[in-house]
GUMARPA-222038 format. One record per residue: residue in one letter; x, y, z of N, C-alpha, C in turn; residue number from 0. Coordinates in steps of 0.1 Angstrom, whole numbers, m for minus. Example, Ala and Ser with C-alpha at 12.3 -4.5 7.8 and 13.67 -1.06 7.14 Angstrom:
GUMARPA-222038
+---+-------+-------+-------+-------+-------+-------+-------+-------+-------+-----+
| r |   n_u |   n_v |   n_w |  ca_u |  ca_v |  ca_w |   c_u |   c_v |   c_w |   k |
+---+-------+-------+-------+-------+-------+-------+-------+-------+-------+-----+
| a |   132 |   m57 |    78 |   123 |   m45 |    78 |   132 |   m33 |    78 |   0 |
| s |   128 |   m22 |    71 |   137 |   m11 |    71 |   129 |     0 |    79 |   1 |
+---+-------+-------+-------+-------+-------+-------+-------+-------+-------+-----+
This chain:
GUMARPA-222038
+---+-------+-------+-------+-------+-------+-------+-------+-------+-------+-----+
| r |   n_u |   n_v |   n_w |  ca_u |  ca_v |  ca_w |   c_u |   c_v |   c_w |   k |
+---+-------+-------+-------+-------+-------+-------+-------+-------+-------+-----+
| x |  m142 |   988 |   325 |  m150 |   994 |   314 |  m143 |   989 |   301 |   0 |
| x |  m155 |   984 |   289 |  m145 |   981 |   280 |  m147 |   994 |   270 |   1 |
| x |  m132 |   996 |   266 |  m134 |  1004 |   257 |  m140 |   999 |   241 |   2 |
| x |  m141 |  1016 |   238 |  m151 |  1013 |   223 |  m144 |  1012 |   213 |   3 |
| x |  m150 |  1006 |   201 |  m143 |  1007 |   188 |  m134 |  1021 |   182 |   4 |
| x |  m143 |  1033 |   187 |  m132 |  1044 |   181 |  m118 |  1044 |   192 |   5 |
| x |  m117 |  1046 |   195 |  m107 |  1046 |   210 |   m98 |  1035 |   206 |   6 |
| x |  m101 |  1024 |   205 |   m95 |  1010 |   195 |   m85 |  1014 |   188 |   7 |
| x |   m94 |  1021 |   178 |   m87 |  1018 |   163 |   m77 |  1035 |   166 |   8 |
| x |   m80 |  1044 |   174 |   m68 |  1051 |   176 |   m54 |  1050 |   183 |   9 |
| x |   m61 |  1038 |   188 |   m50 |  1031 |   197 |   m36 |  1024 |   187 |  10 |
| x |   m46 |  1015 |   179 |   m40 |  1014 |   168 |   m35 |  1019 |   161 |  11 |
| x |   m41 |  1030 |   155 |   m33 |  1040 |   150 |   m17 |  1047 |   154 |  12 |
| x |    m9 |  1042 |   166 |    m1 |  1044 |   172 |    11 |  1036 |   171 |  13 |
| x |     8 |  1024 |   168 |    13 |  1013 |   166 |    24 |  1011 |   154 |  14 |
| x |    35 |  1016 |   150 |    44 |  1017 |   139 |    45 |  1006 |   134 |  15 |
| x |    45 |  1002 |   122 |    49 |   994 |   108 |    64 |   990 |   114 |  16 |
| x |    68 |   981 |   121 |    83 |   975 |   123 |    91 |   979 |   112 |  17 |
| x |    89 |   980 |   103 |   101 |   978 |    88 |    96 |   996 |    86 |  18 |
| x |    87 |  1000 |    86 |    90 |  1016 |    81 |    76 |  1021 |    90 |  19 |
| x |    87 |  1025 |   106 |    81 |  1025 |   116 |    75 |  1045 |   116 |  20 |
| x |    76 |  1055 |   107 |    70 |  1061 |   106 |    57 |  1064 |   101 |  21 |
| x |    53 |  1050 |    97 |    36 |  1050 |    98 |    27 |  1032 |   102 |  22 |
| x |    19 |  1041 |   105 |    13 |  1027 |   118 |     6 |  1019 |   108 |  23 |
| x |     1 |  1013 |   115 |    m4 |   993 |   111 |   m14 |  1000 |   106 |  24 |
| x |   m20 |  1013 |   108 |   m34 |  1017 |   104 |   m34 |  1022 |    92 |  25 |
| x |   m23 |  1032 |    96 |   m20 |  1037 |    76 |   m17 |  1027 |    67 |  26 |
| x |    m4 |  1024 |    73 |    m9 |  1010 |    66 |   m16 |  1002 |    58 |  27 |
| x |   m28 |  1003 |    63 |   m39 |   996 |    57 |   m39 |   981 |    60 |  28 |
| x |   m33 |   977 |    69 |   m35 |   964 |    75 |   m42 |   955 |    83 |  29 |
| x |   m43 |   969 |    90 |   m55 |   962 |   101 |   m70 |   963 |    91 |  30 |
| x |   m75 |   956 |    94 |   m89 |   951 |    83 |   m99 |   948 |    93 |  31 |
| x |   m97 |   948 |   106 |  m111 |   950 |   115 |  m110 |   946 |   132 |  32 |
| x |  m117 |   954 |   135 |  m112 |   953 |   150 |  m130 |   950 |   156 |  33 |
| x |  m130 |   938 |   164 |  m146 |   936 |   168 |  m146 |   928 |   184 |  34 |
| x |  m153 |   934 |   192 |  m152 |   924 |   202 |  m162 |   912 |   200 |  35 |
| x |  m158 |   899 |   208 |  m162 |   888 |   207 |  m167 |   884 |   217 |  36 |
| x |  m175 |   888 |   226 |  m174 |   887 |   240 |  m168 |   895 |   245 |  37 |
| x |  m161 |   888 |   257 |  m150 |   894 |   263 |  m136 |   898 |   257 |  38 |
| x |  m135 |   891 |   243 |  m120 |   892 |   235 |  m119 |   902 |   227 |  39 |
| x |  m110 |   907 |   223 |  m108 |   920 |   213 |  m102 |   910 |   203 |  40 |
| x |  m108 |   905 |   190 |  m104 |   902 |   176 |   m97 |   912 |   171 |  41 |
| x |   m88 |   916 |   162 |   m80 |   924 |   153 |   m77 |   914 |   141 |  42 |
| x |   m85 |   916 |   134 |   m76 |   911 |   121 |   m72 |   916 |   113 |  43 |
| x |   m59 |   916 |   108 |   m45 |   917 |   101 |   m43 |   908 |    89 |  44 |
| x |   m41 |   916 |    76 |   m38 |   916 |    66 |   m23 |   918 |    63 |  45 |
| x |   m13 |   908 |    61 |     0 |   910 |    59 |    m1 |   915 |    41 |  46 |
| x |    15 |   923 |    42 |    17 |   930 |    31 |    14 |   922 |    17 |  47 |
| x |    24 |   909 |    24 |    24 |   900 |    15 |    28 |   886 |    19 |  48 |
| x |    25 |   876 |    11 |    22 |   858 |    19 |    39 |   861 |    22 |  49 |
| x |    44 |   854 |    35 |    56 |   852 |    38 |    65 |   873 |    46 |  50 |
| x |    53 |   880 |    45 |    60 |   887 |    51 |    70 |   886 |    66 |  51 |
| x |    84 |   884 |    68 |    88 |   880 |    82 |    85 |   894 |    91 |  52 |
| x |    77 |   902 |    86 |    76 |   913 |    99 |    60 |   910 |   109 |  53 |
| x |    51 |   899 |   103 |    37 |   897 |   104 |    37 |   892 |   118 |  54 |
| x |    46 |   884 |   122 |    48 |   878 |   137 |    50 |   890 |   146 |  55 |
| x |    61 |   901 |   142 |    63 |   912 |   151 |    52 |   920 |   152 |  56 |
| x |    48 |   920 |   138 |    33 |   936 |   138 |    20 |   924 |   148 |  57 |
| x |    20 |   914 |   147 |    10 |   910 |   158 |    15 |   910 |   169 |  58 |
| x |    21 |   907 |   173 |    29 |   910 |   190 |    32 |   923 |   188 |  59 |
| x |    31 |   934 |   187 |    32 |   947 |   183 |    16 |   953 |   193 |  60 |
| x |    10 |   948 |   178 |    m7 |   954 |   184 |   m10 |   944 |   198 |  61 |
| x |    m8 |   934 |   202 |   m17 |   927 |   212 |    m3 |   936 |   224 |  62 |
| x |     5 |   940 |   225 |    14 |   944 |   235 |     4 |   959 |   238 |  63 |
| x |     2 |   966 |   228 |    m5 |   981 |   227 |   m20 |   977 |   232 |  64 |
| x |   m24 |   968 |   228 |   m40 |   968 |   234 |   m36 |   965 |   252 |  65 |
| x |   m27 |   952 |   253 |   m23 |   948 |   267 |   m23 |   962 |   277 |  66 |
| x |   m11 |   970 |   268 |    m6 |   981 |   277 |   m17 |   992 |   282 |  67 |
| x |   m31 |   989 |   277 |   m40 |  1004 |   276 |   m52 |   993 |   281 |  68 |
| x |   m49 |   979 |   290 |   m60 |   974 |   299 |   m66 |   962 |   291 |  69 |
| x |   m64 |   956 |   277 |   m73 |   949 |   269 |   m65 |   936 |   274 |  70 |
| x |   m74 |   926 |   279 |   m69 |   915 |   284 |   m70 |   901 |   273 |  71 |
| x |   m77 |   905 |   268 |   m82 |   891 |   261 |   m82 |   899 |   245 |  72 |
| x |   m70 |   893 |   235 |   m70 |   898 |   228 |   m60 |   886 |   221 |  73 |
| x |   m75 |   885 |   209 |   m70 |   871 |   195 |   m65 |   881 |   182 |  74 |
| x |   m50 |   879 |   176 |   m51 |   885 |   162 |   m54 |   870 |   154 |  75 |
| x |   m61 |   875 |   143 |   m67 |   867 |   135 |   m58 |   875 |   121 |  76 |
| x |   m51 |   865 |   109 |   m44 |   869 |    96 |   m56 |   866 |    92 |  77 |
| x |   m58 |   879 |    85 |   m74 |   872 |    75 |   m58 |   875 |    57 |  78 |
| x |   m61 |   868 |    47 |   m55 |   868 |    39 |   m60 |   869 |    21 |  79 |
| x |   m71 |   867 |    22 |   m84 |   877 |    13 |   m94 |   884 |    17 |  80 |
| x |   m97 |   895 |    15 |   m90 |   895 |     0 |   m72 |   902 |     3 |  81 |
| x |   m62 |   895 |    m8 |   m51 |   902 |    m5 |   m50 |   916 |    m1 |  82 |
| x |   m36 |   915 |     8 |   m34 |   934 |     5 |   m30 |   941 |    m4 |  83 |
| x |   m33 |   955 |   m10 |   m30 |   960 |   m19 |   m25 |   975 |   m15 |  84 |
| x |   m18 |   980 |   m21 |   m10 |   993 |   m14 |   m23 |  1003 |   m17 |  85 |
| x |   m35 |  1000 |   m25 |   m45 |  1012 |   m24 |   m51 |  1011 |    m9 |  86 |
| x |   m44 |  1002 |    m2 |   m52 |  1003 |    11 |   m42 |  1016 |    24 |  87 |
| x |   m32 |  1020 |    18 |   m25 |  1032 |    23 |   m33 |  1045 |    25 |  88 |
| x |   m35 |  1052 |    39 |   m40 |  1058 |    40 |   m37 |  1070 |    32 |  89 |
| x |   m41 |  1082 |    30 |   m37 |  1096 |    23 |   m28 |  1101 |    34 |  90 |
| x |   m29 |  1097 |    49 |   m19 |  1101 |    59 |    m4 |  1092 |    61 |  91 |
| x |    m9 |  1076 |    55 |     5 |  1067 |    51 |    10 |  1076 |    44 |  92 |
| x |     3 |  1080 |    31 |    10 |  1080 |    19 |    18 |  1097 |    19 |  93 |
| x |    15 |  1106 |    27 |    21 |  1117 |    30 |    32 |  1118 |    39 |  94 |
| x |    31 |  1107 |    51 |    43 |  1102 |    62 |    58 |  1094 |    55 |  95 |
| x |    50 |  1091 |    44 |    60 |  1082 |    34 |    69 |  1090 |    27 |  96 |
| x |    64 |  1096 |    22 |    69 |  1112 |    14 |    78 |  1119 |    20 |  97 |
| x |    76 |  1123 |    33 |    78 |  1132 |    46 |    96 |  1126 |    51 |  98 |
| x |    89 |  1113 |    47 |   103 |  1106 |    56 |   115 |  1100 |    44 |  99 |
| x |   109 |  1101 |    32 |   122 |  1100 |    22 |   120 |  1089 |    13 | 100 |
| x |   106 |  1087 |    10 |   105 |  1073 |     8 |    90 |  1074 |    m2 | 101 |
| x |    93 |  1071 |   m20 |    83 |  1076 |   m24 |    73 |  1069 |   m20 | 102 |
| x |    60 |  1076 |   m22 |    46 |  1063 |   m22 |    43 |  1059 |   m31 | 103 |
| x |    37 |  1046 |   m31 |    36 |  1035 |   m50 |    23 |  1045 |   m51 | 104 |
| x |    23 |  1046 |   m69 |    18 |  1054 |   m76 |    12 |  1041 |   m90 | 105 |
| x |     2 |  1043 |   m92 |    m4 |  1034 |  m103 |     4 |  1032 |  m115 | 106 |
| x |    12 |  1040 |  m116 |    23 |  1044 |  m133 |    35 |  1032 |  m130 | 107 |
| x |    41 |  1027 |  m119 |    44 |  1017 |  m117 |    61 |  1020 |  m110 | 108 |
| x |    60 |  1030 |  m110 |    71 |  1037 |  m102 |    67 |  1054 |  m100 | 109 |
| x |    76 |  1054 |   m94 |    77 |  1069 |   m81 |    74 |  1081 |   m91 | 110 |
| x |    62 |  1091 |   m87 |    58 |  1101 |   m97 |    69 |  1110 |   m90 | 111 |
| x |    76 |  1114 |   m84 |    82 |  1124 |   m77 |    94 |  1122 |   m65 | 112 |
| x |   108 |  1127 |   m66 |   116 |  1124 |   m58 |   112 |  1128 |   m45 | 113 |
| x |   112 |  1120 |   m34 |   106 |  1127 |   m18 |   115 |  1134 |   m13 | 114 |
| x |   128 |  1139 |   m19 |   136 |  1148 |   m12 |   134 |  1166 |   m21 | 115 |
| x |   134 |  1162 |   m30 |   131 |  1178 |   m43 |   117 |  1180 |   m50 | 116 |
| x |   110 |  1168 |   m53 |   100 |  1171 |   m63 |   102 |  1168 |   m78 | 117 |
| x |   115 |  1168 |   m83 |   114 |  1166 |   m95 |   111 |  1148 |   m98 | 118 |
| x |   106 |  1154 |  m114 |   103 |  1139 |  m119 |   111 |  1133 |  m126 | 119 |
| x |   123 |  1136 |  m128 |   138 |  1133 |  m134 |   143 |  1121 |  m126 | 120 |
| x |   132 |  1109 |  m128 |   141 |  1099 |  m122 |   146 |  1083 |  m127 | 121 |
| x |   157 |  1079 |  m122 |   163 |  1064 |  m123 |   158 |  1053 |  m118 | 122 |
| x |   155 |  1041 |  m119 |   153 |  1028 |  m112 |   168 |  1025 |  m111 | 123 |
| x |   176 |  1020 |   m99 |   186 |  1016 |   m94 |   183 |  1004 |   m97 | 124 |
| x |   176 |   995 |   m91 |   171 |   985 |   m85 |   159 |   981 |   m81 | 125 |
| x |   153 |   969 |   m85 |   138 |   965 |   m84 |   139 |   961 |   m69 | 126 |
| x |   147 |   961 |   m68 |   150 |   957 |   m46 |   156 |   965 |   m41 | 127 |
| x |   150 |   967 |   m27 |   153 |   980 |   m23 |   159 |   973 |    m7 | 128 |
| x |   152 |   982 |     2 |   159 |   977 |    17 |   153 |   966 |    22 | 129 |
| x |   140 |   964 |    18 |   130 |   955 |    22 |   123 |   951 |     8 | 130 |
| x |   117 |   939 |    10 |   111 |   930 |    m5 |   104 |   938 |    m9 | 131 |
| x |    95 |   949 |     1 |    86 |   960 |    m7 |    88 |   973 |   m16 | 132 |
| x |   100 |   974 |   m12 |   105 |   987 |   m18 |   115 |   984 |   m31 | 133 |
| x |   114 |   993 |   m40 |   126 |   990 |   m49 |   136 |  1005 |   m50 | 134 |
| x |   150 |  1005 |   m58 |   159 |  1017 |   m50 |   156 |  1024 |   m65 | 135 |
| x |   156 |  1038 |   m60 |   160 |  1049 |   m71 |   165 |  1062 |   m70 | 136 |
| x |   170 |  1070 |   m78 |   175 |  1076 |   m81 |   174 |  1092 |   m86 | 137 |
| x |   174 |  1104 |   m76 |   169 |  1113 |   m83 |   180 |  1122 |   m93 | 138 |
| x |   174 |  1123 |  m105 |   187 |  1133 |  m115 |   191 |  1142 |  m111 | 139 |
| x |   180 |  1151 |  m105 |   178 |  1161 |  m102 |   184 |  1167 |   m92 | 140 |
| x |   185 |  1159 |   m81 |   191 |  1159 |   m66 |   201 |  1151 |   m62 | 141 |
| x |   205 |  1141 |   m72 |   214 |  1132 |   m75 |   206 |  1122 |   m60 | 142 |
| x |   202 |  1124 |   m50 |   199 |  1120 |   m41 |   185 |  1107 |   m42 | 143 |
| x |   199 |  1094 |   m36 |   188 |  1081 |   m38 |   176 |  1084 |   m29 | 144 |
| x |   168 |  1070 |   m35 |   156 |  1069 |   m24 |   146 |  1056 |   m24 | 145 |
| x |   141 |  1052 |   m14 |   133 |  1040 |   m14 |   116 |  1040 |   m24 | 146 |
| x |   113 |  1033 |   m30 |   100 |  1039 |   m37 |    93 |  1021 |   m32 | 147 |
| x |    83 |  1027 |   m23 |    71 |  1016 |   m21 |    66 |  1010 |   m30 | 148 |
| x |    69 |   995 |   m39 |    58 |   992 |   m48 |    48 |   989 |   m48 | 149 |
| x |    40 |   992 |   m57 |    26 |   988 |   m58 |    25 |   975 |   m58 | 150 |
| x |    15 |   969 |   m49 |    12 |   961 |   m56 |    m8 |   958 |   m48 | 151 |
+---+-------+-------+-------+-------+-------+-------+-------+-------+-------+-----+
């Protein structure tokens, strides 16, 4: 029996972000469409950004999760326009983000709120953070660093 598109994309939904494995490929906002083709399950994936080294793993990631749950025939396709943009983060990314210590990019161009206290009393350390996505900062408040996801 082939499974259906909703069942799919919760499947998906399961699937952790390699580099900040507390929220999936879905929050994310990377996966950009899941369709069968026939007999094949297409997924196409949107990397963060041109040259991300995690794009190889997050596609052998999802085709291992589809494999493990019966899907035999399964193409990822990089679709790469339109680019990704961090407004493609779910409201459930962007609260998982928060949750686990790590602000979410905010249109103002850094972090509205420390993820460990709440206050807005804060430093930019550094435009680089643990990964190319993130840049490091600094809460006054809590003295307590922290990763802030940039926009882009």
């Amino acid at each position: 029996m082939t499974p259906d598109l909703p069942t799919i994309w919760s499947w998906l939904d399961e699937v952790p972000d390699p580099e900040i494995p507390v929220i999936s490929v879905v929050d994310l906002g990377i996966v950009r469409d899941v369709a069968w083709q026939g007999d094949t399950l297409e997924v196409a994936v949107t990397p963060t950004y041109s040259g991300c080294p995690a794009t190889s793993v997050i596609a052998m990631d999802i085709e291992t999760a589809l494999h493990d749950r019966g899907v035999r025939n399964v193409k990822i396709r990089t679709q790469i326009a339109p680019p990704w943009t961090t407004d493609w983060l779910s409201d459930k990314g962007r609260a998982k983000l928060a949750a686990y210590g790590i602000a979410p990019p905010s249109p103002a161009g850094g972090p509205e709120a420390c993820p460990h206290c709440g206050s807005a009393l804060l430093t930019r350390v550094s435009q680089f953070g643990s990964t190319p996505c993130k840049a490091h900062w600094r809460c006054d408040a809590c003295l307590e660093p922290f990763d802030y996801f940039k926009c882009i």
